[in-house]
C-alpha positions in Angstrom: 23.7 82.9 66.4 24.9 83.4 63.1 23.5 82.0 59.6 24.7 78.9 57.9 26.2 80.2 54.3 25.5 78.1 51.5 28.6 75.9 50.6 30.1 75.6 47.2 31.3 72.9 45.1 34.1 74.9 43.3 34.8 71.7 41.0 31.0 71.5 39.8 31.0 75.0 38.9 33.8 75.4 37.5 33.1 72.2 35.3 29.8 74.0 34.4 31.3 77.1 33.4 33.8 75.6 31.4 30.7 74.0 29.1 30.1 77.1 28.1 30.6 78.9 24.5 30.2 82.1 25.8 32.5 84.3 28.4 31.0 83.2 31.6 31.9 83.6 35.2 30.4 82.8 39.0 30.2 85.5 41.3 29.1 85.7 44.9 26.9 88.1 46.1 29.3 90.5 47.0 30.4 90.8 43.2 34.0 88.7 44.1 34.9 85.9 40.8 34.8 82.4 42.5 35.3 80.8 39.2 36.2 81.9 35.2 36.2 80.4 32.4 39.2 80.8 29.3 36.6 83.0 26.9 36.1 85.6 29.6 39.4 85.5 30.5 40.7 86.0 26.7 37.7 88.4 26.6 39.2 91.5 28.6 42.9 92.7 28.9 42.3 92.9 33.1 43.3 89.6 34.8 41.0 87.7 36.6 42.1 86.5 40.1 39.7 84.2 41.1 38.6 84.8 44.8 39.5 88.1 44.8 38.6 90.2 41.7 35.6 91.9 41.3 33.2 91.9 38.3 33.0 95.5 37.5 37.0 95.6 38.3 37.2 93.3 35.0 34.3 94.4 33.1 34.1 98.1 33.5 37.7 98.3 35.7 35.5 101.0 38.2 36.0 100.2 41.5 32.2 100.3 42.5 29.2 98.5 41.1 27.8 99.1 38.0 24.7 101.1 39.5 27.2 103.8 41.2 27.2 104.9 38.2 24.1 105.0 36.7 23.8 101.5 34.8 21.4 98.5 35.8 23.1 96.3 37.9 21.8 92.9 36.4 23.4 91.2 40.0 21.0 93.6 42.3 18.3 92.6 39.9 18.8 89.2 40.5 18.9 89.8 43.9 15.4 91.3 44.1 13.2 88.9 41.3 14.9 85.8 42.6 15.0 85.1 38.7 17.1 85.4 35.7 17.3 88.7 34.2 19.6 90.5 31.0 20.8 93.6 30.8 23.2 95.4 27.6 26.1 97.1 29.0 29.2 98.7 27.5 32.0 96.8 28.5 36.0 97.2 28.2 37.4 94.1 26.3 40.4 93.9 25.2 39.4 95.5 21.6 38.3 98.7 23.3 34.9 99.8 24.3 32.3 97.0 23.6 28.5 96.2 23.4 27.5 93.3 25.7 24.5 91.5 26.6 24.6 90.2 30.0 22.5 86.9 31.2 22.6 86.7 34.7 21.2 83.2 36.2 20.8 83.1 40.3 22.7 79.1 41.6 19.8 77.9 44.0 21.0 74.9 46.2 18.2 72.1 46.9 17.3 74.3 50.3 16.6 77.4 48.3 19.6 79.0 49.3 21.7 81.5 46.7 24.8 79.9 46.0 26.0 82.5 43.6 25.4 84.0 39.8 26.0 82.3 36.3 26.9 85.8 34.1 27.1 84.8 30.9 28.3 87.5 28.5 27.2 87.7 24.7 29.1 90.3 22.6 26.8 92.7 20.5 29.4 93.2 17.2 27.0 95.2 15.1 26.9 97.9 17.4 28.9 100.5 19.5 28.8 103.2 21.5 32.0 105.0 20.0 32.3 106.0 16.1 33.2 102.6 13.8 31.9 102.0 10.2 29.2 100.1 9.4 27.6 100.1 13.5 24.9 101.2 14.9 25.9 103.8 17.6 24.3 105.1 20.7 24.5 104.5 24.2 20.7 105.8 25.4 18.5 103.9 27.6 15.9 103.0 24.5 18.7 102.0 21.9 20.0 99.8 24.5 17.1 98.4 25.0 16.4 97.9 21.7 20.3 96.4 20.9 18.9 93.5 23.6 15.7 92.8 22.3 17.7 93.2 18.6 20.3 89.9 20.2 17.4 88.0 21.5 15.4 87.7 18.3 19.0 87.0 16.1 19.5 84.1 18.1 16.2 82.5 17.2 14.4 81.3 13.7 11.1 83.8 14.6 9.7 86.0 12.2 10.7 89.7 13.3 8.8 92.9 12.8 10.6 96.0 12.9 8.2 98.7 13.1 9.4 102.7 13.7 9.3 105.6 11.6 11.2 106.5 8.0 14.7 106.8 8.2 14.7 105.8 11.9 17.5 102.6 10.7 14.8 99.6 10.1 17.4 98.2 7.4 20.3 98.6 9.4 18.5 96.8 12.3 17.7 94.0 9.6 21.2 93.6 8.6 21.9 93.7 11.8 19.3 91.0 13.3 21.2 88.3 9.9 24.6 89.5 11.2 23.8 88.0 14.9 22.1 84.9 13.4 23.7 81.2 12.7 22.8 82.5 9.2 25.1 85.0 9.0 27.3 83.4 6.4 24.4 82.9 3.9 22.4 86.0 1.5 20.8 88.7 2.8 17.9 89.7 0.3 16.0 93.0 0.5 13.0 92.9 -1.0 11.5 96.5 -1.8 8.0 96.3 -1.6 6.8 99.7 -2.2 6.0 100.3 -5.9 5.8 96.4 -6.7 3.1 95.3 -9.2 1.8 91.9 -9.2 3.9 90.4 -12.4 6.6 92.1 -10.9 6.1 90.2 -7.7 5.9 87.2 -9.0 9.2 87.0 -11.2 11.5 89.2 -9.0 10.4 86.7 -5.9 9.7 83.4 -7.5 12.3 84.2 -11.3 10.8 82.8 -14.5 11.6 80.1 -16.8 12.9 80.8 -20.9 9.9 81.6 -22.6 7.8 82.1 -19.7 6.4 85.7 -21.5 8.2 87.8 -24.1 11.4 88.8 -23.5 12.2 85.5 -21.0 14.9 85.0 -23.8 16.5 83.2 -20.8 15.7 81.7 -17.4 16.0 83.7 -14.0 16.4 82.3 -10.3 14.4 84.5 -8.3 15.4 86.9 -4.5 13.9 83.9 -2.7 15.4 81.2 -4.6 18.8 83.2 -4.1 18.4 83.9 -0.3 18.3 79.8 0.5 19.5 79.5 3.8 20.1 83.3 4.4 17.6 86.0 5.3 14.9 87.7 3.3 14.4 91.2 4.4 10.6 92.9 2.8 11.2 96.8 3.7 8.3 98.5 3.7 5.8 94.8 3.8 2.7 97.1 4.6 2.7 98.4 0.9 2.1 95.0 -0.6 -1.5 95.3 -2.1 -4.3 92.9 -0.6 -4.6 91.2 -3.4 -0.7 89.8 -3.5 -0.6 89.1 0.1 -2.5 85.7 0.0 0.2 84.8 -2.4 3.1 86.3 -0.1 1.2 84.0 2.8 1.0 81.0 1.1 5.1 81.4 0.4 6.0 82.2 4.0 4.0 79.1 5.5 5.1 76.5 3.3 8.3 78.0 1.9 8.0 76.6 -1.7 7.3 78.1 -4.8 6.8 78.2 -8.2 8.8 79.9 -10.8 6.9 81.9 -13.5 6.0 79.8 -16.3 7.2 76.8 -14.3 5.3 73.6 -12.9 8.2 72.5 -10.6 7.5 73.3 -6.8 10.6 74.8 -5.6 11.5 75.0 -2.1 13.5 77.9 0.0 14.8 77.9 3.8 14.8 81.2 4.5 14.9 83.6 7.9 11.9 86.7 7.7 12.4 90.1 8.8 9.9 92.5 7.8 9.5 96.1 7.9 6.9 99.0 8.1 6.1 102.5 9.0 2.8 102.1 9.0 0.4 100.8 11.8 -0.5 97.7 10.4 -3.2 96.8 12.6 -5.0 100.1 11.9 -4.5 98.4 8.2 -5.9 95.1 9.7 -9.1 96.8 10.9 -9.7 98.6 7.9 -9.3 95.2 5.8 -6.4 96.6 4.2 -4.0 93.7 5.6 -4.8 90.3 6.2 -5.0 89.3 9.8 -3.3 85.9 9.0 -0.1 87.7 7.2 0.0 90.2 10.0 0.2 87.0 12.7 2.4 85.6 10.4 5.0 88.0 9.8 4.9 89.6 14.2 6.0 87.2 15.2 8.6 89.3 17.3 7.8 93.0 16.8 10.8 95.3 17.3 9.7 99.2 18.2 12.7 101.2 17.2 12.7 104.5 18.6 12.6 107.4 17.0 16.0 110.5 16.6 13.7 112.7 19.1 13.4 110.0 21.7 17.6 109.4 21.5 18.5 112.8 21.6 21.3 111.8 23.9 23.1 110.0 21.0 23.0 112.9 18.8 25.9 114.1 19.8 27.8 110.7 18.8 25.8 110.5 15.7 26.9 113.6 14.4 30.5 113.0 15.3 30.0 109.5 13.6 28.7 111.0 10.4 31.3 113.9 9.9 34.4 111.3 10.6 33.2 109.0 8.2 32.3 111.7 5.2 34.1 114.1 3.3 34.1 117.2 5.6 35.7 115.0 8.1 38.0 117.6 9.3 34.6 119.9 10.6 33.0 119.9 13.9 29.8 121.7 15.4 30.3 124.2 17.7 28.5 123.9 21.2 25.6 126.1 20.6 24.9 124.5 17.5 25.0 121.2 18.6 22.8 122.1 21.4 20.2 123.4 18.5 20.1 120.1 16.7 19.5 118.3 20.1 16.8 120.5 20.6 14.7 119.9 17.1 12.2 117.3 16.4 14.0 115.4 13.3 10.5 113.9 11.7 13.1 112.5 9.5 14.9 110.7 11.8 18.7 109.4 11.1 17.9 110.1 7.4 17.6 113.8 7.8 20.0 114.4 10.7 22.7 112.7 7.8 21.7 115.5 5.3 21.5 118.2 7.8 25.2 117.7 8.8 26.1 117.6 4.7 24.1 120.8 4.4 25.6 122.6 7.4 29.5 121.2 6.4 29.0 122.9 3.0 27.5 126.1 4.2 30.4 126.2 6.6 33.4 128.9 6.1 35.1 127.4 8.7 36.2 124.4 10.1 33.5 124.9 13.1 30.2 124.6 12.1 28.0 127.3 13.5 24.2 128.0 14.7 24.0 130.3 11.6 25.8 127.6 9.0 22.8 124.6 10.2 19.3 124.5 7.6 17.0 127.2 7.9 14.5 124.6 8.9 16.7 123.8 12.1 17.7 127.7 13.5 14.1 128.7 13.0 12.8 125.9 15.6 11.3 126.6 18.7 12.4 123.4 20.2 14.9 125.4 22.3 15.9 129.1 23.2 19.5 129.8 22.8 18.8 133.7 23.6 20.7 134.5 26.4 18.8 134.2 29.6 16.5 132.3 28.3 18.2 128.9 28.2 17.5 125.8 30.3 19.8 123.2 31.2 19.1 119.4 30.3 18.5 119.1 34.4 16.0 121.7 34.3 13.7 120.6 31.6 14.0 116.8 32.8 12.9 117.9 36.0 9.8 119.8 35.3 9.4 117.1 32.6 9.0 114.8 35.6 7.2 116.9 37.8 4.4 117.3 35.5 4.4 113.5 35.3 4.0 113.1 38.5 1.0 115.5 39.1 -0.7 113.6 36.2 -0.4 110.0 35.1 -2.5 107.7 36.8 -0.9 104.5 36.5 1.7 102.4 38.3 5.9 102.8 38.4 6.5 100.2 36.0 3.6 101.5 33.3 5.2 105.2 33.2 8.9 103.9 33.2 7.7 101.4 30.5 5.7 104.9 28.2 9.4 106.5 28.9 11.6 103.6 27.8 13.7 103.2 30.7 14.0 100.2 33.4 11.5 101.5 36.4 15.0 101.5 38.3 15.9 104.2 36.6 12.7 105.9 36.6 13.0 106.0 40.2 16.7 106.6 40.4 15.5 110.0 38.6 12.3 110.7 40.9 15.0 110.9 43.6 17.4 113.2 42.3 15.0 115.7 41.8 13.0 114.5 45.4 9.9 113.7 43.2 7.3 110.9 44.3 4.6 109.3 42.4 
């Protein structure tokens, strides 16, 4: 006796689908389009033949699901939490190789019964996985995962914390997080606050009035009275003494203002990202941060991984970086690129940028060599490149993992969590290498 399968109302779905802003289509569960709407179809240069074509056909044109080859198959993932899930995937639109974040919504009949999947696409424009000016690029697990979480907190009004190490991109990610957002049209003020005294706070963040103090021979609008309706970005917000941050609170809960010298309350609409490289709890304990302004500005903490833990985009970074600088006609040779993916970059983004100017000017040639990179680089231990001595990627991963498994303690999803990849991964990996937790 077989099954009853779940009927479908083509005409309701389609009419749902066609609601939509977004590219969107309904799938089955054996991948097959059942219904499109015109933004996905004007989305990718493949046509869509609804009841035949395939998802990954259009979206990735490979034959096979996404996870043959190595990606998170947000359909399987539906498949297995019953619930809605997102995944970032590289996708091939009609404008080339493309960022996407992908919402995918199981269609549950009143029986309970799967009818099929809502994907609903969102294209990520600030960054890419190929070399273009003025993106973020990468393609690792953890700057994935940070592009998503990067989409999800544009598309809202909450207060975002980006928190990471220097020159790991924080301003970049703010620009970014304004670029994604229904603001995107309005200002985009930085606000430094390293360095910022108190007088200095107040006029460069609230402006003065003529006369306010000597040499006001002339009235000033302050950054937030200029970023109305945009984004105010305050780099480094861990820096602002105690005694300025009840002032800074009272500004970010009621939005208003005085100028210096003023009595008018002002008033400013305003998005908040801030940023730090400090722990600013360990600041909280210590009673060097307020509690409240700490609640206040978290209220979506970004963690953006550091150079060492994206060593698999160096290789596009550095190609990035050269084809947009002067010594665009250089490239590294295989051994020393394999040295810079190898060292520890405490400065992150900010120093792998200088140490590709530094080894493009040492150069002779137009291949940059092991002996052309920073002394600071070739003397390293991070990796041997004596001959014999070498290990492949495969090999260190793999004892990597093995040690792992002989000595962390906690469940699947903890460890693949600590590592920054989805657990499916994590146990795609155990696998490979026939490794068990």
């Amino acid at each position: 006796m077989t099954s009853k399968q779940p009927s479908l109302n083509n005409t309701v779905i389609q009419s749902m689908i066609n609601a939509i802003d977004k590219p969107t289509i309904f799938i089955t569960p054996d991948y097959v389009i059942q219904a499109v709407n015109q933004t996905y179809k004007e989305t990718y240069q493949t046509e869509v033949v609804v009841g035949q074509s395939k998802c990954h056909e259009i979206s990735h044109r490979n034959p096979k699901p996404c996870d043959k080859y190595g990606e998170d198959c947000p359909l399987q993932q539906c498949v297995s939490s019953k619930r809605a899930v997102s995944v970032v995937h590289i996708h091939a639109t009609g404008e080339g190789k493309s960022y996407c974040d992908i919402l995918m919504k199981p269609i549950i009949d009143a029986d309970g019964n799967t009818l099929g999947f809502l994907e609903i696409l969102d294209k990520i424009n600030y960054a890419s996985s190929e070399s273009e000016k003025g993106k973020m690029i990468g393609s690792s697990d953890v700057f994935r995962s940070m592009l998503n979480k990067i989409n999800r907190a544009a598309q809202s009004k909450i207060a975002v914390l980006l928190q990471g190490e220097t020159g790991s991109g924080k301003e970049l990610v703010a620009q970014a997080i304004h670029d994604a957002s229904p603001r995107c049209e309005k200002p985009f003020v930085v606000i430094e606050c390293t360095g910022l005294s108190e007088s200095l706070f107040e006029s460069e963040l609230f402006g003065y009035e003529k006369g306010a103090f000597t040499g006001a021979t002339n009235s000033k609008k302050g950054l937030i009275e200029v970023a109305n309706s945009g984004t105010v970005f305050f780099d480094e917000i861990g820096d602002v003494p105690l005694n300025m941050q009840v002032k800074l609170l009272r500004l970010l809960e009621t939005q208003s203002f005085r100028a210096v010298g003023g009595l008018k309350q002002k008033r400013s609409d305003f998005r908040l990202v801030c940023a730090t490289h400090k722990n600013l709890l360990d600041l909280v304990e210590k009673g060097e941060f307020r509690q409240d302004l700490y609640y206040r500005i978290a209220g979506f903490p970004i963690m953006l991984p550091s150079l060492k833990e994206r060593s698999k985009d160096i290789p596009e970074l550095v190609s990035h970086f050269l084809k947009h600088s002067e010594h665009h006609n250089k490239n590294f040779s295989d051994n020393a690129l394999a040295k810079l993916c190898g060292y520890g970059f405490p400065g992150n983004i900010r120093e792998l940028i200088s140490i590709i100017e530094q080894s493009a000017l040492l150069a002779n040639e137009d291949t940059i060599h092991t002996s052309d990179l920073p002394d600071v680089v070739r003397q390293s231990d991070n990796i041997e490149l004596h001959n014999g001595n070498i290990q492949s990627l495969d090999e260190i991963e793999q004892a990597y993992l093995t040690k792992l498994c002989n000595e962390f303690t906690g469940t699947p999803d903890e460890l693949a969590s600590i590592l920054n990849v989805s657990t499916r991964t994590l146990y795609r990996k155990l696998q490979r290498f026939d490794l068990k937790l």
